[in-house]
C-alpha positions in Angstrom: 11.2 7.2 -2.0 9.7 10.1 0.0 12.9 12.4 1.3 12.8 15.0 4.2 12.9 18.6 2.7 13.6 21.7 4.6 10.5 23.1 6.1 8.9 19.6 5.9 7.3 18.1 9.3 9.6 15.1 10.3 6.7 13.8 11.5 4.8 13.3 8.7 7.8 11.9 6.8 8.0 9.2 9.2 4.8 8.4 9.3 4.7 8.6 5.3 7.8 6.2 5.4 6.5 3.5 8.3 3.3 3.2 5.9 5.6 2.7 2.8 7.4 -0.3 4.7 3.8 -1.7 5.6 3.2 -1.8 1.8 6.4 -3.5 0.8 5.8 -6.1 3.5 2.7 -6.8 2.5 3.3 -7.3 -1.0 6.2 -9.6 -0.4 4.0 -11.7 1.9 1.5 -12.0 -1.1 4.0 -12.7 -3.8 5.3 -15.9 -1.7 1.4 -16.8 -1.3 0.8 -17.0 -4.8 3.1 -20.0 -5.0 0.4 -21.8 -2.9 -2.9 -23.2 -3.4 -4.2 -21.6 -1.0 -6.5 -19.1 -3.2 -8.8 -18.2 0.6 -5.0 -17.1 2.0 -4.5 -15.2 -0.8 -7.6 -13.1 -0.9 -6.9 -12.2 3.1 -3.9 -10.6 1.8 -5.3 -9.0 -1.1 -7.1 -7.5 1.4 -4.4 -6.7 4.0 -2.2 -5.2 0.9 -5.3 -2.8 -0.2 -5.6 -1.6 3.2 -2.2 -0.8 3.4 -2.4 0.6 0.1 -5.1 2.9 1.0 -3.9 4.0 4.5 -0.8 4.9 2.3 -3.0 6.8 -0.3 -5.1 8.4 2.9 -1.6 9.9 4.4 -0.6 11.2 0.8 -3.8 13.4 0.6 -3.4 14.7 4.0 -0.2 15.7 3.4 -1.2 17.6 0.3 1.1 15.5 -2.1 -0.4 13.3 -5.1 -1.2 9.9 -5.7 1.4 8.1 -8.2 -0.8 7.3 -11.1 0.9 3.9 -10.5 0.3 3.7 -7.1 -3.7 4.5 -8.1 -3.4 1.8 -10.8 -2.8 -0.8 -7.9 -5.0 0.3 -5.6 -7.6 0.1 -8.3 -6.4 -3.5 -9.3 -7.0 -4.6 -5.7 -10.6 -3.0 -5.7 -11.4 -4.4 -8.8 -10.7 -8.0 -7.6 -12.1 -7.8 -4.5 -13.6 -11.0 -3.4 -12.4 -12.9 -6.5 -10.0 -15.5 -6.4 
């Protein structure tokens, strides 16, 4: 988890951190979707989850820090499925 550093806008960090909770959230709402059989739920959130994902990745590059290669390998997962069930 991101931690405020001297000299570091507070700002930032909390906007860094809201968009980290937007990415847990979503990902628990998709993990209890893929207990249904609701495949045209799931790719809604697939969808919701990537954006999140991305606005996360989009905040990271402003603020000059780098991409978690795991974080990159998700967002790449998401892309990759896109429209597929």
């Amino acid at each position: 988890m991101l931690h405020a550093e001297p000299g570091c806008d507070p700002g930032r960090h909390q906007r860094l951190t809201s968009l980290l909770e937007d990415i847990k959230a979503a990902r628990r709402v998709l993990d209890r979707a893929r207990h249904d059989k609701r495949h045209v739920e799931q790719q809604q959130l697939r969808r919701e989850l990537l954006a999140a994902l991305d606005a996360y990745a989009d905040a990271l590059a402003l603020a000059g820090a780098p991409l978690p290669p795991r974080l990159r390998s998700e967002i790449d997962l998401y892309r990759g499925l896109g429209g597929r069930g």
